[in-house]
C-alpha positions as CSV (number, residue, x, y, z in Angstrom):
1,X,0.0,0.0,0.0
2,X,1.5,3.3,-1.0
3,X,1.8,6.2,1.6
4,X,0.6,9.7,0.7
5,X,2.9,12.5,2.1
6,X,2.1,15.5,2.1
7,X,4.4,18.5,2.1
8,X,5.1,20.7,4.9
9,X,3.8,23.6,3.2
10,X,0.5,22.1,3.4
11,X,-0.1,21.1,7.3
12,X,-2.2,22.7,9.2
13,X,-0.4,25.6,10.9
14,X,2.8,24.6,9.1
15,X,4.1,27.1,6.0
16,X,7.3,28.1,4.6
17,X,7.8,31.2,7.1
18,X,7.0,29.0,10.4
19,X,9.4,26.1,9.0
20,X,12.0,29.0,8.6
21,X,11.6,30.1,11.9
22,X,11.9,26.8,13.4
23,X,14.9,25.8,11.7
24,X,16.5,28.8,12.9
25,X,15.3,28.6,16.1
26,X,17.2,25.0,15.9
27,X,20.3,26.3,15.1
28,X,20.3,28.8,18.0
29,X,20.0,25.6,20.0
30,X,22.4,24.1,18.6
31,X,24.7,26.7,18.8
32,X,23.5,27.6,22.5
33,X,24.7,24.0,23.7
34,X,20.9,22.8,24.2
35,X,21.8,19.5,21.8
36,X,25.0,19.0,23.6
37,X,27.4,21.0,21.2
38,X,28.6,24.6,21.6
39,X,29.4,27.0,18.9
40,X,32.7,27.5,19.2
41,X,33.3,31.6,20.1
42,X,36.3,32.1,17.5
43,X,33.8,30.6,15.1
44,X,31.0,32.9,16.2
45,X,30.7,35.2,12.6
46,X,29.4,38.4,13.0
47,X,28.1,40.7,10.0
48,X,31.0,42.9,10.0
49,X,33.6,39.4,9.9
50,X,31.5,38.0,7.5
51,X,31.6,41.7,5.2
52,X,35.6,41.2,5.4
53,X,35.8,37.5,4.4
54,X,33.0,38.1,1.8
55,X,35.4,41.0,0.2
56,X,38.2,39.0,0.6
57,X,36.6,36.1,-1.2
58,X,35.9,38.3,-4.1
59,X,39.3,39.6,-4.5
60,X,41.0,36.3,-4.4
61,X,38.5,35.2,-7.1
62,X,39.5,37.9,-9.4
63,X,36.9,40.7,-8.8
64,X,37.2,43.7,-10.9
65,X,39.3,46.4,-8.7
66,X,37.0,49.0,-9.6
67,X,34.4,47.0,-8.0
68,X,36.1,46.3,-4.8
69,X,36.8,50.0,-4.2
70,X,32.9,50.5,-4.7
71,X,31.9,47.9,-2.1
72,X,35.1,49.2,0.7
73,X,33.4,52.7,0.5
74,X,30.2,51.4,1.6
75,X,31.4,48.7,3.8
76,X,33.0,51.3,6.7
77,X,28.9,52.5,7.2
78,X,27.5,48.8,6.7
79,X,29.9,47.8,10.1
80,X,29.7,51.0,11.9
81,X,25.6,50.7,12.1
82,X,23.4,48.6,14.8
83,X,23.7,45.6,12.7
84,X,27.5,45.3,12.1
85,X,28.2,43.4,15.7
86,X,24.8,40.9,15.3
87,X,25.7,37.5,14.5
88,X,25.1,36.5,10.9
89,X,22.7,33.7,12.5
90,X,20.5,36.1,14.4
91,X,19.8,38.0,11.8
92,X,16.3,39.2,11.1
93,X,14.4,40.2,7.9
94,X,12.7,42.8,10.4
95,X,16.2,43.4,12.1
96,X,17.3,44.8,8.2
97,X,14.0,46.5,7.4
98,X,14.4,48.5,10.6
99,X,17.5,49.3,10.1
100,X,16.7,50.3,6.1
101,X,13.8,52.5,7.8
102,X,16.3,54.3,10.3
103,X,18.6,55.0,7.3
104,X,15.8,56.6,4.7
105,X,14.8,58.7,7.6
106,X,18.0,59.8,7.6
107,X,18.1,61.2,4.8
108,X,19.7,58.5,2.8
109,X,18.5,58.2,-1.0
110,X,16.8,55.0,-1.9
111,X,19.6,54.4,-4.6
112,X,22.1,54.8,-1.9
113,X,20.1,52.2,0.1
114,X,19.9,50.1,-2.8
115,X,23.7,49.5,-3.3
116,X,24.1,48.7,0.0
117,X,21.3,46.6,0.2
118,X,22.9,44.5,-2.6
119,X,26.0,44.0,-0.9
120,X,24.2,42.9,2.5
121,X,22.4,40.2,0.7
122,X,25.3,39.2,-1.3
123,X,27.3,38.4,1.6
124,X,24.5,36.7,3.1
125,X,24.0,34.7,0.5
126,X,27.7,33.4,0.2
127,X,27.4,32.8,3.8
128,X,24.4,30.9,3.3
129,X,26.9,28.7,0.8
130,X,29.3,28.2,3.7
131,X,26.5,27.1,6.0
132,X,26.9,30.2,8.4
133,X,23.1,30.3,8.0
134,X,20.5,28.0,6.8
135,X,18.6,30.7,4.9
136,X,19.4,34.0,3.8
137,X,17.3,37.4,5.6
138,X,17.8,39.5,3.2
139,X,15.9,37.9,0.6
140,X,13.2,38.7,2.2
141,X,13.5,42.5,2.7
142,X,10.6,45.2,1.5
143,X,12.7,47.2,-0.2
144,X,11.2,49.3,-3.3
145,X,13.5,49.1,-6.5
146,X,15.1,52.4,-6.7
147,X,14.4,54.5,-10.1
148,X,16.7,54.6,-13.0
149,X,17.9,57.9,-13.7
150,X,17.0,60.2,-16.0
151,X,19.5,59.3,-18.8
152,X,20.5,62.7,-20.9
153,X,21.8,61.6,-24.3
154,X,23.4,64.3,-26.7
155,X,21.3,64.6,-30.0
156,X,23.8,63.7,-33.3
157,X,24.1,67.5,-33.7
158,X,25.2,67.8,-30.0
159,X,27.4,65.2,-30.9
160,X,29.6,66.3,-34.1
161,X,29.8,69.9,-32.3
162,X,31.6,68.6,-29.2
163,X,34.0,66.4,-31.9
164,X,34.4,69.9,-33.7
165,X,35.1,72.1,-30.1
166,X,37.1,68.7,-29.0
167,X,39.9,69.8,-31.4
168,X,40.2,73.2,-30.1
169,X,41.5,71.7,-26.8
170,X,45.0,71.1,-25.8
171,X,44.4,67.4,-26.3
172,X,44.5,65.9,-30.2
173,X,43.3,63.0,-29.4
174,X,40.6,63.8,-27.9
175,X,38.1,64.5,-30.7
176,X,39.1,61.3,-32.2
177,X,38.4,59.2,-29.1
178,X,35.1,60.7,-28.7
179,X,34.0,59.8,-32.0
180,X,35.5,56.3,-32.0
181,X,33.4,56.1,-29.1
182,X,30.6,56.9,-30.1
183,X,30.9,54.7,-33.2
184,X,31.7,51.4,-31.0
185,X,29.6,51.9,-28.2
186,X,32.8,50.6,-25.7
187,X,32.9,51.5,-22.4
188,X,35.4,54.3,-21.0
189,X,37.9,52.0,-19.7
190,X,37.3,49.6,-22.9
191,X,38.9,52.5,-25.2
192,X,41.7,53.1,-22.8
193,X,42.4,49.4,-22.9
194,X,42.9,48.8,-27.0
195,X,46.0,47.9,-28.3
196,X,47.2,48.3,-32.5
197,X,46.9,44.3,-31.6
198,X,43.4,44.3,-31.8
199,X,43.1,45.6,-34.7
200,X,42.4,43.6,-37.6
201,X,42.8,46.2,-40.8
202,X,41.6,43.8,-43.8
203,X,38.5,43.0,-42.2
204,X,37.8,46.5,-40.4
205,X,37.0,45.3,-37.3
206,X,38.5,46.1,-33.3
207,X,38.4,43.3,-30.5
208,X,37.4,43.9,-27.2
209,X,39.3,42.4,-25.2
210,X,40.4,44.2,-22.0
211,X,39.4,46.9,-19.9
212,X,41.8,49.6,-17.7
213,X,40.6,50.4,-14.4
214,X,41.7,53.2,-12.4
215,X,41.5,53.5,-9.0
216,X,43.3,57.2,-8.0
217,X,46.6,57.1,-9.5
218,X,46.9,53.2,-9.9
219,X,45.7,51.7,-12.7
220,X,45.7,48.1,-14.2
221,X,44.2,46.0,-17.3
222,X,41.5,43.3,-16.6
223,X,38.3,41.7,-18.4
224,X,35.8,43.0,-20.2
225,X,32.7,43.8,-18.1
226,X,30.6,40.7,-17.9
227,X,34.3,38.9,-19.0
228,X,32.9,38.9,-23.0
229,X,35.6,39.2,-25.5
230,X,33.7,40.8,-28.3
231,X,34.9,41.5,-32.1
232,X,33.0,45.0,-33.5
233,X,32.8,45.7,-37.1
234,X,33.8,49.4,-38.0
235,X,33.1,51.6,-40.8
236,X,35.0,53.6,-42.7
237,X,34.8,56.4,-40.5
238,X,36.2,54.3,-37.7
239,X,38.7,53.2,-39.9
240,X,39.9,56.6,-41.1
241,X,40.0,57.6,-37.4
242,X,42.6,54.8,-36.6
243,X,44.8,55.4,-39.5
244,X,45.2,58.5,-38.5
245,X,45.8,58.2,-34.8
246,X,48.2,55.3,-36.2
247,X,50.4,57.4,-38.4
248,X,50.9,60.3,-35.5
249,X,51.6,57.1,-33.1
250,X,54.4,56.2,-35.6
251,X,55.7,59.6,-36.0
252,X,55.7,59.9,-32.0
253,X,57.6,56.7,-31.8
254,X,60.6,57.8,-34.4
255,X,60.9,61.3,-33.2
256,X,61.8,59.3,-29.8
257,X,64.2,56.6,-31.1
258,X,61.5,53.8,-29.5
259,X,60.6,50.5,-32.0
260,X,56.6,50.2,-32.6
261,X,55.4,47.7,-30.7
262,X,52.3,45.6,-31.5
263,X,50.9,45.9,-27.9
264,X,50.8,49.5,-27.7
265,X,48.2,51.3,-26.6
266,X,45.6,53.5,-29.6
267,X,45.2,56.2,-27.1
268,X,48.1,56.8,-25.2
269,X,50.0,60.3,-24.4
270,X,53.9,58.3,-24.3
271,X,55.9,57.6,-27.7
272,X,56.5,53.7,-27.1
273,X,52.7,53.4,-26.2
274,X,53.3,51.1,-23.5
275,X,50.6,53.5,-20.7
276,X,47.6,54.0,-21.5
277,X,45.1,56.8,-21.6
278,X,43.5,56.9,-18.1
279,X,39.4,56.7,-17.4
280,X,39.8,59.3,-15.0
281,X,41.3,61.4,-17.3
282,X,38.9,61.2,-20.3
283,X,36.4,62.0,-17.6
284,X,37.6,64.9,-16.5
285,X,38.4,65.9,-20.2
286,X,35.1,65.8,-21.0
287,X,33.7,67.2,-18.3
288,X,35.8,70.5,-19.3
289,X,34.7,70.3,-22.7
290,X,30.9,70.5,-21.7
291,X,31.7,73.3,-19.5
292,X,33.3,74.9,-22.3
293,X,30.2,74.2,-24.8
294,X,27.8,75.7,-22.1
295,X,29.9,79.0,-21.4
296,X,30.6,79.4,-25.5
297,X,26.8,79.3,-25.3
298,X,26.4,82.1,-22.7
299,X,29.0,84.1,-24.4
300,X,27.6,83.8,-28.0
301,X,26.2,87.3,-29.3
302,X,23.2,86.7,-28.5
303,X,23.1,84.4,-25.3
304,X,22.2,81.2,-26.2
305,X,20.4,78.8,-23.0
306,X,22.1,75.7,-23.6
307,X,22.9,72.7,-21.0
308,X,25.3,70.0,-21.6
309,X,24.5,68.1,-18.9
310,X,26.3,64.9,-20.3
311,X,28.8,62.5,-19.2
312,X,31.3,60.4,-20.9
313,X,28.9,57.5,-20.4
314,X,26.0,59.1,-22.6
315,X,28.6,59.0,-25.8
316,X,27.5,54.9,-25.1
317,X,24.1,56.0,-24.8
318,X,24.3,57.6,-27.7
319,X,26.0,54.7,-29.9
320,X,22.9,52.2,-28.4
321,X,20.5,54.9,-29.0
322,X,20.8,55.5,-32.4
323,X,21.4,51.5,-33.7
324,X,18.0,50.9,-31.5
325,X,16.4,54.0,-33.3
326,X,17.5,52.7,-36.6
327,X,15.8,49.5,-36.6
328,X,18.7,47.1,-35.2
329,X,17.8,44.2,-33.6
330,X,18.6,43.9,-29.7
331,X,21.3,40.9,-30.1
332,X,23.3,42.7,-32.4
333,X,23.0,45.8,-30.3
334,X,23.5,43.7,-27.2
335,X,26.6,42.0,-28.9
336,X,28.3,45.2,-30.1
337,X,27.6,46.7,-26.5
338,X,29.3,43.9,-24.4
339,X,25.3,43.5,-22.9
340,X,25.2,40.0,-21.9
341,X,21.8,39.6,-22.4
342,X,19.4,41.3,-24.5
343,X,16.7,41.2,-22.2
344,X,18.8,44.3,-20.8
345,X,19.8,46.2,-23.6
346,X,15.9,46.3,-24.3
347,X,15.0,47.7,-20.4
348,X,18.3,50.1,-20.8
349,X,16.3,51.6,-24.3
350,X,13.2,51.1,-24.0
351,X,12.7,55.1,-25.1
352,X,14.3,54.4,-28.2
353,X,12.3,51.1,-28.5
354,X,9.3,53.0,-28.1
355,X,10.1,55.2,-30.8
356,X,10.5,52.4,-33.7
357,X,7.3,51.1,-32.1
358,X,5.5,54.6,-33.2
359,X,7.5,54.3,-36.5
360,X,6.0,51.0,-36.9
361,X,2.5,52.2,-36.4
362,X,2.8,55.0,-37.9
363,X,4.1,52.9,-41.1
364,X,1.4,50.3,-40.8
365,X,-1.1,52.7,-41.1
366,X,0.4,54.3,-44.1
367,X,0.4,50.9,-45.9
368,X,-2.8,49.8,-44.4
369,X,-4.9,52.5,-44.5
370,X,-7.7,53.5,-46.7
């Protein structure tokens, strides 16, 4: 005769939330000696220990530098609050939603609150790998998603007039790496980190394959963002615009006596080509050159109200924009971007998405229509 069971979830009085609480209770138990075993006290894990190990986890697995910095800046306030002395075990879902509470009234923004909600429940959940805790409390939080930002993205006239005022600057190569960048779509640190290597001239097209990441004045090379090595086809714009940053990088190199050297840097400010162009310096570059625009503006005869609100970023924004806009389909956007799934190059755009979904009416209706 075959025995029906039925699943705890089902018994009277018996649902996922009371079998959580139960187990934990156990483990306090447990842990308090009840069973006839102690927790040991130099294996009692606290949040702020677990915050270190779960940091130094990440940076032995090859973490992206930039990364760590982000998560050390927030880590200092994550330990210094009410919970940072709690054991990881005794954590609450209604110990982090107070906290959360205390910190909004605070005055904290709900993005703020949102990165460091992500790195509380991260480490929670890699201590719920190492057993620390049977179930992870931060899962469980009421936290409201914070809103995406307004995203500013220069219009294509905004965008060949800072190329033109670009030149004007004491930098050359400026002009050129904004426009490369805009007709790539790479990342800031992507541009810094491509060598004449990855070039590959007959079939006009650039590989991505590494990043430079700057954290103050120390800088390194590492992975791609989401580690995807991507090959982007260039037109003959792009081309022309690394022919000619490749015959000043030659005459740099024989005015100084050094050999050319395959892994030399495209943008780079020394003759061999072996450093560089820093992210923190096309940054602040930029940031000059939109000041410049906006007081050019003022100036003008008459004043003219313009804002060039715009980071380096939005020249990204721009390049996804306008292949959306043109009809491109998301995986090839989502390939040429480094996105490693569609799904977020479309929640990223939807504005422009929207657009060709107007177009698309708007053209039905043409062919359609009486």
């Amino acid at each position: 005769m075959t025995k029906t069971y039925k699943h705890p979830s089902k018994l009277p009085g018996v649902g996922v939330k009371e079998a959580k609480r139960r187990l934990a209770k156990l483990v306090d138990d447990v842990a308090a000696g009840k069973y006839g075993v102690k927790t040991d006290p130099e294996e009692i894990v606290t949040l702020s220990k677990l915050l270190d190990e779960w940091i130094a986890h990440g940076e032995s697995r090859g973490r992206s530098p930039n990364t760590l910095h982000g998560y050390r800046s927030k880590l200092a306030r994550i330990k210094a609050g009410p919970l940072g002395d709690v054991e990881v075990r005794r954590l609450t879902t209604r110990n982090i939603d107070r906290w959360y509470n205390e910190l909004l009234a605070e005055g904290m923004s709900p993005a703020t609150l949102m990165h460091h909600h992500r790195i509380i429940r991260a480490a929670l959940n890699q201590a719920k790998k190492w057993k620390y805790i049977p179930v992870n409390p931060a899962e469980d939080v009421d936290l409201r998603p914070a809103q995406r930002p307004e995203m500013h993205v220069p219009t294509l006239d905004q965008a060949r007039a800072l190329v033109l005022r670009a030149a004007k600057t004491s930098s050359p190569d400026l002009g050129p790496i904004l426009l490369f960048g805009m007709l790539t779509g790479m990342r800031r640190g992507e541009l810094c980190g491509v060598q004449w290597s990855d070039i590959d001239w007959d079939a006009s097209r650039v590989t991505v394959r590494r990043s430079v990441w700057q954290i103050r004045s120390s800088w390194g090379l590492k992975d791609p963002k989401t580690h995807q090595i991507r090959t982007i086809a260039l037109d003959p714009v792009g081309v022309s615009v690394l022919t000619a940053r490749k015959v000043r990088a030659d005459s740099d190199a024989d005015r100084a006596g050094v050999p050319p050297s395959a892994d030399a840097f495209v943008w780079s400010a020394s003759p061999d080509g072996l450093s560089p162009r820093t992210p923190n310096s096309l940054t602040r570059a930029f940031h000059r050159l939109c000041q410049a625009m906006e007081s050019e503006a003022l100036s003008a005869d008459p004043p003219r109200s313009e804002s060039w609100p715009f980071r380096f970023h939005d020249l990204r924004h721009l390049s996804a924009t306008e292949m959306v806009g043109q009809g491109m389909d998301p995986r090839t956007v989502a390939t040429r971007l480094g996105h490693a799934n569609p799904s977020v190059t479309l929640a990223v755009y939807a504005h422009a998405v929207d657009a060709r979904d107007r177009d698309a009416a708007a053209g039905l209706g043409r062919a359609l229509g009486a």
